[in-house]
C-alpha positions as CSV (number, residue, x, y, z in Angstrom):
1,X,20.7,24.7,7.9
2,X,18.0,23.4,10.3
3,X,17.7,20.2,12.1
4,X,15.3,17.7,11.5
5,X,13.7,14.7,13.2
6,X,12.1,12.3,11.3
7,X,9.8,9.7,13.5
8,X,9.5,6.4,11.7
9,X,12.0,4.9,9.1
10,X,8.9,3.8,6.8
11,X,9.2,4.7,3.2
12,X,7.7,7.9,3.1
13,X,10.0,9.3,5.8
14,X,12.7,7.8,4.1
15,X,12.0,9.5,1.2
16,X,11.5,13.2,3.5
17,X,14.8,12.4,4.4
18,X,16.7,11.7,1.9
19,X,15.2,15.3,0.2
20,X,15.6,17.4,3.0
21,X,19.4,16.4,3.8
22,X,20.5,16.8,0.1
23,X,18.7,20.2,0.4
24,X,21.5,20.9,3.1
25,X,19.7,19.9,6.5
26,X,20.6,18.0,9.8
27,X,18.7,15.2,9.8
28,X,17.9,12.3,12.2
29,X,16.1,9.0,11.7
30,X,14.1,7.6,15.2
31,X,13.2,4.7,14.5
32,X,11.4,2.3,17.5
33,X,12.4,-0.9,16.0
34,X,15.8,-2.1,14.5
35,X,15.6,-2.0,10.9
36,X,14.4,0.4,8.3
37,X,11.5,0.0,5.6
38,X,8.5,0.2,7.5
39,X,6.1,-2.5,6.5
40,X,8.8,-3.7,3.7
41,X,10.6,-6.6,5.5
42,X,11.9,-9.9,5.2
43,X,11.7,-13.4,6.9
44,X,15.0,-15.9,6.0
45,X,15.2,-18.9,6.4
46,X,17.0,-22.2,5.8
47,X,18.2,-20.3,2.3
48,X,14.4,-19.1,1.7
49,X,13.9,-14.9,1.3
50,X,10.1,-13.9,1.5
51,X,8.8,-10.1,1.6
52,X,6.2,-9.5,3.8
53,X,4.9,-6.3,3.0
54,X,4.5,-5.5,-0.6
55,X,5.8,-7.4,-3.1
56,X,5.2,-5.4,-6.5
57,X,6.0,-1.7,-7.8
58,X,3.5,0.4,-9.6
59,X,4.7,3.9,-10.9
60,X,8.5,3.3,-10.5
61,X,8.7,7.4,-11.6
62,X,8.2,8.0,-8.3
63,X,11.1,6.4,-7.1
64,X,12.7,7.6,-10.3
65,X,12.5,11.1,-9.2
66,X,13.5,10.9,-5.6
67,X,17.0,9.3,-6.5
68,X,17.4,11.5,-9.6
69,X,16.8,14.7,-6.8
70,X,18.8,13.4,-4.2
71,X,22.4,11.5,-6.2
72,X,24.6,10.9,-9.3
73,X,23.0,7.6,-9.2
74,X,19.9,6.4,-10.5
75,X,17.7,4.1,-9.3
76,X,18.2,1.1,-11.9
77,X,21.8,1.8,-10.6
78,X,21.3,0.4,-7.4
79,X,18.5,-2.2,-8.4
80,X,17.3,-4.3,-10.9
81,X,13.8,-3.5,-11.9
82,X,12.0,-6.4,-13.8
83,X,8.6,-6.0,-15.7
84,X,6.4,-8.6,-14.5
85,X,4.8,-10.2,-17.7
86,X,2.2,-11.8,-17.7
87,X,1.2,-8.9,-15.3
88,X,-1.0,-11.0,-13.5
89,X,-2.8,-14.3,-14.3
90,X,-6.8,-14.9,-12.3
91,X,-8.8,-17.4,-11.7
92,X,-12.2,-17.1,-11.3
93,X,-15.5,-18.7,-9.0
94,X,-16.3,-20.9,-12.2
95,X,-12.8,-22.0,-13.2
96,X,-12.0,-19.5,-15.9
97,X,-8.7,-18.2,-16.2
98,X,-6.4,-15.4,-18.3
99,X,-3.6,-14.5,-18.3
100,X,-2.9,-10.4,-18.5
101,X,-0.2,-9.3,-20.8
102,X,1.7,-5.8,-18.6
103,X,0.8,-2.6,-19.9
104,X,-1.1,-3.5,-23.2
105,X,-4.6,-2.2,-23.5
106,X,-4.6,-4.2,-27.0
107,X,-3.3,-7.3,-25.2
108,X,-5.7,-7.1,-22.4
109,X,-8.7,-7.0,-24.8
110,X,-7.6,-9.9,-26.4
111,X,-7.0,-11.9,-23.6
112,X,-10.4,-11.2,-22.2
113,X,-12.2,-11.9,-25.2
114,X,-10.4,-15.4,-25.4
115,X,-11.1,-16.3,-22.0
116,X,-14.3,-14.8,-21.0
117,X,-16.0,-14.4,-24.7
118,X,-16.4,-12.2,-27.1
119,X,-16.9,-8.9,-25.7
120,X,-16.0,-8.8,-22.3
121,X,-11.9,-7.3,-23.7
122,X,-14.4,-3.9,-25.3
123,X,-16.1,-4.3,-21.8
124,X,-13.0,-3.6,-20.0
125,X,-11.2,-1.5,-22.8
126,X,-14.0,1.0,-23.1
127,X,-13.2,1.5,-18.7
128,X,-10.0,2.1,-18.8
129,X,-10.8,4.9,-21.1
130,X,-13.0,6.3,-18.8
131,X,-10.7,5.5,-15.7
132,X,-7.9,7.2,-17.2
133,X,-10.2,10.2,-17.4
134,X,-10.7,9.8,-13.3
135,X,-6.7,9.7,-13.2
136,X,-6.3,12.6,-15.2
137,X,-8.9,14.7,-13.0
138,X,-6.9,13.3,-9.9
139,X,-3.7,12.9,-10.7
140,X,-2.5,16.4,-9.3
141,X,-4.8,17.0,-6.5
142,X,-4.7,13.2,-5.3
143,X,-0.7,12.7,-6.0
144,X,1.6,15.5,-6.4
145,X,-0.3,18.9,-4.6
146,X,-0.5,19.1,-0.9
147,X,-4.0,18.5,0.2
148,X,-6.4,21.0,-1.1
149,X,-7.6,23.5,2.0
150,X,-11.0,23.3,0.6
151,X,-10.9,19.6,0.2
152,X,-14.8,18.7,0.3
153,X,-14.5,19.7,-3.6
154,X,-12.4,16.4,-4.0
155,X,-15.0,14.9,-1.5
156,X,-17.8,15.5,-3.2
157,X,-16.6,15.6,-7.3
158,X,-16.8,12.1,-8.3
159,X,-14.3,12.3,-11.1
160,X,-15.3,9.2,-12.7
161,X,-17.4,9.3,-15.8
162,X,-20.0,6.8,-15.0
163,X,-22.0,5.3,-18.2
164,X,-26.1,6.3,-17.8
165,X,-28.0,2.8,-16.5
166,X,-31.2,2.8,-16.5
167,X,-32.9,0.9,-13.9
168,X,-36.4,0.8,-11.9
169,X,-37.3,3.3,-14.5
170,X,-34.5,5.6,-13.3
171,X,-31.2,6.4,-15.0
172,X,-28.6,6.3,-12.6
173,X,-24.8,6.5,-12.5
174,X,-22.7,4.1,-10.4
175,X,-21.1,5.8,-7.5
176,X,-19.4,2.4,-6.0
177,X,-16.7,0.3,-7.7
178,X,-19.6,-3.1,-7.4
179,X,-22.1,-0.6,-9.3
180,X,-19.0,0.0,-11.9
181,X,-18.8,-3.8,-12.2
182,X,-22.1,-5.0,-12.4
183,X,-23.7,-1.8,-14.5
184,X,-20.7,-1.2,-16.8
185,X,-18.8,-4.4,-17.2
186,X,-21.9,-6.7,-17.0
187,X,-19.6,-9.9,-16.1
188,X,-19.5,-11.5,-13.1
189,X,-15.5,-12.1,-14.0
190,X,-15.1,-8.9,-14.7
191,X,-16.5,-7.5,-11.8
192,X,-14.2,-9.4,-9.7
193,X,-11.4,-8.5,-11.5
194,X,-11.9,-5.0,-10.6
195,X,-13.2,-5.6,-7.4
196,X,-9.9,-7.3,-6.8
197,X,-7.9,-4.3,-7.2
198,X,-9.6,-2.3,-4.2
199,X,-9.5,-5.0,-2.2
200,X,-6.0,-6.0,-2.3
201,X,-5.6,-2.2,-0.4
202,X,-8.3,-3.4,2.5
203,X,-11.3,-1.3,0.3
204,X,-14.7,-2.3,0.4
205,X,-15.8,-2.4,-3.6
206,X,-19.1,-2.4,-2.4
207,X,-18.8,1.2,-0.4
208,X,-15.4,2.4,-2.4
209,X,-15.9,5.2,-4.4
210,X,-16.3,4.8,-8.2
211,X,-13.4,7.0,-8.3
212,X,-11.3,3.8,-7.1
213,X,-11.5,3.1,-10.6
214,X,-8.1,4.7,-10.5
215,X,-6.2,1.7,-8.9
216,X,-6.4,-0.8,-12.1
217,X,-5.8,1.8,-14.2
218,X,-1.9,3.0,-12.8
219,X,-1.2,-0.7,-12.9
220,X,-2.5,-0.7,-16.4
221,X,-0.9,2.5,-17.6
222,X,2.3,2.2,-15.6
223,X,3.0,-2.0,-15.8
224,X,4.1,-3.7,-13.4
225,X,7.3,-4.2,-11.5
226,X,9.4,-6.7,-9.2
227,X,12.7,-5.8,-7.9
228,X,15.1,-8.2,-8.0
229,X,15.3,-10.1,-5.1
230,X,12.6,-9.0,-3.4
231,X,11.1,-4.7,-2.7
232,X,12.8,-5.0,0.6
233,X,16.0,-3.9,-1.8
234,X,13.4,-1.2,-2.8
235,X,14.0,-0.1,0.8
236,X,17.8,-0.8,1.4
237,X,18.3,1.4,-1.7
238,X,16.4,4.4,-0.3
239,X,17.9,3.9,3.1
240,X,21.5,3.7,2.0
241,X,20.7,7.1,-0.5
242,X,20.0,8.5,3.3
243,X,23.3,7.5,4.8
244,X,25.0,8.8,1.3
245,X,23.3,12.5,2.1
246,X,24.7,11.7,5.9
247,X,21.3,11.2,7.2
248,X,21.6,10.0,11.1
249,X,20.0,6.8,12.0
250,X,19.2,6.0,15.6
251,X,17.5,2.5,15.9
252,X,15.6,1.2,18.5
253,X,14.4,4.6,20.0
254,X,10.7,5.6,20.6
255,X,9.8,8.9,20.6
256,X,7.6,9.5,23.6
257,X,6.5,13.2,23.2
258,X,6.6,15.9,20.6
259,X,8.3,19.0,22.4
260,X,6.9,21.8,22.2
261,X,7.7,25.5,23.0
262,X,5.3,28.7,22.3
263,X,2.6,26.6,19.9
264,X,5.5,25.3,17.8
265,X,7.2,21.8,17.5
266,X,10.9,22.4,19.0
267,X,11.8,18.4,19.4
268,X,11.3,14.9,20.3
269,X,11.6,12.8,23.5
270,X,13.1,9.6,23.4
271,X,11.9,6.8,26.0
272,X,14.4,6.5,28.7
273,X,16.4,3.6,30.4
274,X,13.5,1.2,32.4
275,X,12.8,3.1,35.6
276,X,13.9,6.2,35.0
277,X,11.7,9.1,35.7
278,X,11.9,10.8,32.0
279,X,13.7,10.5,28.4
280,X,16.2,12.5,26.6
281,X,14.9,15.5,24.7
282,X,16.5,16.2,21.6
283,X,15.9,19.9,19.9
284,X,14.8,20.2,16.4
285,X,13.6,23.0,13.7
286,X,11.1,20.7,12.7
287,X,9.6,17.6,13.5
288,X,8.3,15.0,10.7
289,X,6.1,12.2,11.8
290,X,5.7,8.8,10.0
291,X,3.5,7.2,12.9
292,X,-0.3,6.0,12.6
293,X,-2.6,9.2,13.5
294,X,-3.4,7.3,16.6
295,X,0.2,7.4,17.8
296,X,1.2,11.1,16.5
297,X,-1.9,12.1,18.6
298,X,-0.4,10.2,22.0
299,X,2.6,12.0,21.3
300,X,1.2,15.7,21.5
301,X,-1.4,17.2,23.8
302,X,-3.3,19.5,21.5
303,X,-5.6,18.8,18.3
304,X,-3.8,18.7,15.3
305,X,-6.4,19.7,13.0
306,X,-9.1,22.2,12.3
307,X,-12.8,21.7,12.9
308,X,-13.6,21.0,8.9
309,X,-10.4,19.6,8.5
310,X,-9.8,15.5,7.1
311,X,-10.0,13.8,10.3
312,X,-7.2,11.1,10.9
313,X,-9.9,8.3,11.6
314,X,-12.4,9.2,9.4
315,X,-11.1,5.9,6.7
316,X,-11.2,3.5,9.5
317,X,-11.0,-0.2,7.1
318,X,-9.9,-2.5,9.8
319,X,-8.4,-4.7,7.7
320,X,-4.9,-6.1,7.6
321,X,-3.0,-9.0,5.2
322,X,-2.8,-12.5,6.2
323,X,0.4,-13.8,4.6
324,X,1.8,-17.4,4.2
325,X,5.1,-17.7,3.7
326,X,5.6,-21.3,1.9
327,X,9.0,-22.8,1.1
328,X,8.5,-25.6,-1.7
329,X,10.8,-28.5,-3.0
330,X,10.9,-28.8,-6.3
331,X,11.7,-25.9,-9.2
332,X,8.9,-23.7,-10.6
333,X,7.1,-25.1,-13.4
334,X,7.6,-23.5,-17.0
335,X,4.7,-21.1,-17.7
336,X,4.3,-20.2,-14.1
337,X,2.8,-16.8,-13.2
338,X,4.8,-14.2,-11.3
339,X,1.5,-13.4,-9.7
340,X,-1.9,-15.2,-9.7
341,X,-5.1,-14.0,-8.4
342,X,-7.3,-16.9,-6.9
343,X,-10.9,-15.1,-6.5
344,X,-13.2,-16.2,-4.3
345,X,-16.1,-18.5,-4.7
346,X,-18.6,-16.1,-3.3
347,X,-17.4,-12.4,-3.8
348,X,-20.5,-11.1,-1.9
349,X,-19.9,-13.3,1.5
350,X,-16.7,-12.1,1.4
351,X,-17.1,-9.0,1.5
352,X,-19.8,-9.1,4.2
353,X,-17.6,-10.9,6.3
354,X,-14.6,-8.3,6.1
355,X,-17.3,-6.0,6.4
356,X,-18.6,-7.8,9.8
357,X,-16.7,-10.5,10.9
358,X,-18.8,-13.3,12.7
359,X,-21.2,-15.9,12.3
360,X,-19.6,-19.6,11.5
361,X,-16.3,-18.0,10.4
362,X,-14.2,-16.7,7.5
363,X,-15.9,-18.4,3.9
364,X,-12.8,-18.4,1.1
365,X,-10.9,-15.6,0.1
366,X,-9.9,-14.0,-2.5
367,X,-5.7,-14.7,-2.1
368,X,-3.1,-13.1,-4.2
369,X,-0.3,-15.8,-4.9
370,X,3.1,-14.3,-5.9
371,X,5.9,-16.8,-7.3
372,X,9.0,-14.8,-7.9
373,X,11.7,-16.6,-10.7
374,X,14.3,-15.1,-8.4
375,X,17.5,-17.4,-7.4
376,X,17.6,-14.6,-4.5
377,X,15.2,-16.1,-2.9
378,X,15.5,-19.8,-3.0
379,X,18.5,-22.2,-1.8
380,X,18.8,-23.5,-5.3
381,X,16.5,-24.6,-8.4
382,X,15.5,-27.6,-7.2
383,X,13.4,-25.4,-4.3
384,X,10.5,-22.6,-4.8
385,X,9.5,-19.7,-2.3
386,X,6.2,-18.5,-2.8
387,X,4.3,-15.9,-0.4
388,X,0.4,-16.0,-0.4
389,X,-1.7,-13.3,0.8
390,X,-5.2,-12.3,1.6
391,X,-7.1,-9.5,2.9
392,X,-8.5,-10.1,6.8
393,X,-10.3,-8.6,9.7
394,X,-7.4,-7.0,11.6
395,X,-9.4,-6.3,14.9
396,X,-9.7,-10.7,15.1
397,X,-7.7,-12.1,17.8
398,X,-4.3,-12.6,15.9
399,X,-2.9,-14.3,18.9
400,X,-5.0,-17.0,19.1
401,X,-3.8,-20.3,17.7
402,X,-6.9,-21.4,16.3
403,X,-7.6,-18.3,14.3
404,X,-3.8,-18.1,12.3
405,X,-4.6,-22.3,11.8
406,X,-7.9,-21.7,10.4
407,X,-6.8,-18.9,7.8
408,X,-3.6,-21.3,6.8
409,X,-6.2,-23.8,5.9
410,X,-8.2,-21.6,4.0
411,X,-5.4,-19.4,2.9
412,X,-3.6,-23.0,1.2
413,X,-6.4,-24.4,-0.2
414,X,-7.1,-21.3,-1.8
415,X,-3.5,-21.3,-3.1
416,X,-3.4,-25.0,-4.5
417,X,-5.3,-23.4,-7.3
418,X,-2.5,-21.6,-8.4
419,X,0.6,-23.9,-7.6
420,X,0.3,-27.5,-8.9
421,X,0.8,-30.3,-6.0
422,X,1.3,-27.3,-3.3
423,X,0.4,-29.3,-0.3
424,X,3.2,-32.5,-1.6
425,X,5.5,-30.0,-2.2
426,X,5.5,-28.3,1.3
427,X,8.5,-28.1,3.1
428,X,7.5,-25.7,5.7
429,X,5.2,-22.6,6.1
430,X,5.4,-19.1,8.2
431,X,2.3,-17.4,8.8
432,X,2.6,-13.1,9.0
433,X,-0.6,-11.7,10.8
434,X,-2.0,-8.3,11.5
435,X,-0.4,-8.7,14.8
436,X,3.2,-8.5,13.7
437,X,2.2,-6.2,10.8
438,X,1.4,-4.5,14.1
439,X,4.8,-5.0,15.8
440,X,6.6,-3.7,12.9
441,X,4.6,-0.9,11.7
442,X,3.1,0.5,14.8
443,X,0.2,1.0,13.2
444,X,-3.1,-0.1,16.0
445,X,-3.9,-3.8,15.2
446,X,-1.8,-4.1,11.9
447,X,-4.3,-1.7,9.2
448,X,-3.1,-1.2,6.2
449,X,-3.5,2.3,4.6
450,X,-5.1,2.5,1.7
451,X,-4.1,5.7,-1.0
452,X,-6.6,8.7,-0.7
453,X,-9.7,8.9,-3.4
454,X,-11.7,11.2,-4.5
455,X,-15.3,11.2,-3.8
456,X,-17.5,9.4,-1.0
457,X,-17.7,12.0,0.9
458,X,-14.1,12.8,1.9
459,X,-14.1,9.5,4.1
460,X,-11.0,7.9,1.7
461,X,-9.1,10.9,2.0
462,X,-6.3,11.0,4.7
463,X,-5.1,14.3,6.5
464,X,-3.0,16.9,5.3
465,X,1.1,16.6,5.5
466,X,0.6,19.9,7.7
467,X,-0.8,20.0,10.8
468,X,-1.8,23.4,13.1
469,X,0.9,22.8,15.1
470,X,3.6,24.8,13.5
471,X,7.0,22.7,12.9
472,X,5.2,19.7,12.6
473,X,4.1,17.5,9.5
474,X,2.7,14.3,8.6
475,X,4.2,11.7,6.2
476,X,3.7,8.1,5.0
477,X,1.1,6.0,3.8
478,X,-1.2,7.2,6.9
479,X,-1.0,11.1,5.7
480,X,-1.8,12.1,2.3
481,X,-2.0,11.2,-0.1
482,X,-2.5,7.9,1.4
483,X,-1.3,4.3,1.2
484,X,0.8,2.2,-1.6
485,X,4.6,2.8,-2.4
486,X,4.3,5.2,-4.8
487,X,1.8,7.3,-2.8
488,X,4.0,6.9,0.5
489,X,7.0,8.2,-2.0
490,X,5.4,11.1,-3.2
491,X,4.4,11.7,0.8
492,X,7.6,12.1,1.2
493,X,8.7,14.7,-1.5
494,X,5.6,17.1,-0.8
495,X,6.7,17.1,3.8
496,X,9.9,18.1,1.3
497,X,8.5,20.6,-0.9
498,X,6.4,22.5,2.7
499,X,9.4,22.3,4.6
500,X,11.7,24.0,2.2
501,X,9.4,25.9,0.4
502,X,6.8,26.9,2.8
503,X,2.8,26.6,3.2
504,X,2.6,28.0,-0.7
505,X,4.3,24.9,-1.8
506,X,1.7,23.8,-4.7
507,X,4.0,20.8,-6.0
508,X,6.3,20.0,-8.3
509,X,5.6,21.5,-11.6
């Protein structure tokens, strides 16, 4: 039986946890803050519940599997899952809008070709096809296999089966996710549609591999899920599997230094009391970090990583979410979306904004406007809590008044699209910016990860869950395989699968 310290109480190492101490290990939580979860939290208030992180569950088999390895009970034992149907409703630059039945290729068609003309529902059938091909090539390598040693083969495949275009008497394959959508789909609607997919994880669908074709596709194939009253129960459930497997839990502890002893990782320092000259060390067998690659680096005084290896800063997005927080009088309408997607008027100044922020300020974005029919989260019927997010410049000054009024504005006018008589309705509102994204994650001006892609040249790929310091692994949403819940879950059970089975570990079969 070896002992185990876990930095971080984020999802993924939640996850390591919970695997490793049903496997028979000691194993210990540090966590700098309070509370578990990671970026999954909540704001109450005056009988209002909001997440603040994510909202929505794609590939629930992830979280499936980790409760079926690690207890008696089940997941849908210890919280209500709820397919979200209509999966999403959009509305686009000219006013067009559809609604998107969950997990119906049939239905999807259909509800294109209503809304956007005949068509445009083959248009977006015909690349799902060939995005569940890209899954199927990626799927192992991208999701459930540690990181390949010789990577560059998934940085330089693209796995997506582009259609031929001929253009400037070339023929040419798109390589982007904006090539995808104007080339393939040949819709304006359409294109933002899918564009709106990478985006909502801080991508670039003009630079994002055409691989990223992925991302609509596991929402498509694997629906689309709320938990009932809110994810952050997502996380309670995970944590409380931990204390069940008698994982230790010590909050509000910072780990200051990685201890090591003869090139191996032996143990952790916690800070010590204010003024004192040095921490408390505490011995491990192995040490499992679920810290930003910025931080894991403060913490150890060696390089981590091979020349050739994936370099920790090699995806560097800078972007964050800008979430409003909006409790409403009055009951939710009848016909209301769970979750509306309000794109914005000008795709392209968007995105050249988040790709360079300046100039005479932030033009409309694209906001994601989620509307829960959960009496968790409201006083009473006669009340509605909606959260509205959108995709921002994390490196802008967060702290500055005029900057969190300015993206309100934008961020609410955006919204009104989506919730009839918003402003009249608005009790109160509670901005979340980068900056305490920051505070609660650690993660350098509040990025979020994004989940590793094939392609591009290996730059949306995240490093491997081992490092060359021996006793020492990587897990969570900045480690492979990357960002999103199901991809900081299966984080977890491969740190799991190294540490208990050793560097052959290929995966679970």
């Amino acid at each position: 039986m070896a002992g185990i310290a876990v930095i971080g109480a984020g999802t993924g190492a939640l996850a390591a946890a919970a695997r490793l101490a049903v496997a028979g290990h000691r194993v210990t939580v540090y966590e700098r803050t309070e509370t578990y979860g990671g970026a999954l939290r909540r704001v109450e208030r005056d009988g209002f519940a909001f997440d603040t992180g994510p909202a929505l569950l794609h590939l629930p088999a992830v979280y499936r599997d980790l409760f079926v390895k690690t207890g008696k009970r089940q997941l849908e034992d210890v919280v209500e899952l709820v397919q979200v149907d209509p999966s999403s409703r959009h509305v686009f630059a000219d006013g067009t809008r559809v609604s998107l039945p969950n997990a119906s290729r049939a239905g999807v068609v259909a509800a294109l070709d209503e809304a956007l003309g005949a068509g445009a529902g083959q248009h977006w059938g015909d690349f799902l096809v060939r995005a569940r091909e890209a899954w199927d090539r990626t799927r192992r390598p991208l999701l459930e296999e540690p990181l390949w040693p010789n990577w560059q083969v998934l940085a330089g495949r693209e796995p997506y089966p582009a259609v031929p275009h001929k253009r400037l008497l070339r023929t040419r394959r798109a390589a982007t996710l904006a090539e995808i959508g104007a080339w393939e789909l040949r819709d304006e609607r359409l294109a933002a549609l899918l564009a709106s997919h990478a985006l909502a994880y801080g991508l670039d669908p003009r630079t994002a591999p055409a691989s990223a074709a992925v991302l609509p596709y596991l929402e498509h194939a694997f629906g689309t899920w709320y938990v009932r009253g809110g994810l952050r129960e997502l996380a309670r459930a995970v944590y409380e599997r931990c204390l069940e497997r008698r994982v230790e839990f010590v909050f509000g502890a910072e780990v200051t230094r990685i201890v090591t002893r003869d090139d191996r990782a032996v143990g952790v320092e916690l800070a010590g009391a204010p003024g004192a000259a040095g921490g408390t060390v505490v011995e491990a067998d192995q040490v499992v970090a679920g810290v930003h690659p910025a931080r894991l680096g403060a913490l150890t005084d060696r390089p981590l990583d091979a020349e050739g290896d994936v370099r920790a800063d090699q995806q560097a997005a800078g972007r964050g979410r800008f979430t409003l927080l909006l409790a409403l009088r009055g009951g939710r309408e009848a016909g209301a979306a769970h979750r509306t997607v309000v794109h914005a008027p000008d795709a392209d100044a968007e995105a050249a904004f988040l790709a360079s922020p300046g100039g005479d300020g932030p033009p409309s974005p694209t906001v994601t406007v989620l509307r829960p029919d959960d009496p968790a989260l409201r006083p009473d019927d006669a009340h509605e809590a909606v959260t509205v997010t959108a995709v921002v410049p994390a490196d802008a000054d967060w702290a500055d008044e005029h900057t969190v009024r300015r993206w309100t504005e934008l961020v609410l006018e955006a919204a009104g699209t989506a919730v009839p008589g918003l402003r009249e309705r608005l009790l109160w509102h509670e901005a979340h910016t980068p900056r305490q994204t920051a505070q609660e994650t650690g993660a350098p001006r509040g990025e979020v990860p994004a989940p590793a892609l094939a392609a591009g040249g290996g730059r949306f790929l995240r490093p491997a869950n081992s490092t060359r310091l021996p006793g020492l692994h990587r897990v969570g949403g900045w480690a492979h395989p990357g960002g999103g819940l199901p991809h900081t879950g299966m984080s977890g059970a491969l740190v799991a699968g190294l540490i208990l089975e050793g560097p052959d570990f290929r995966g679970s079969q």
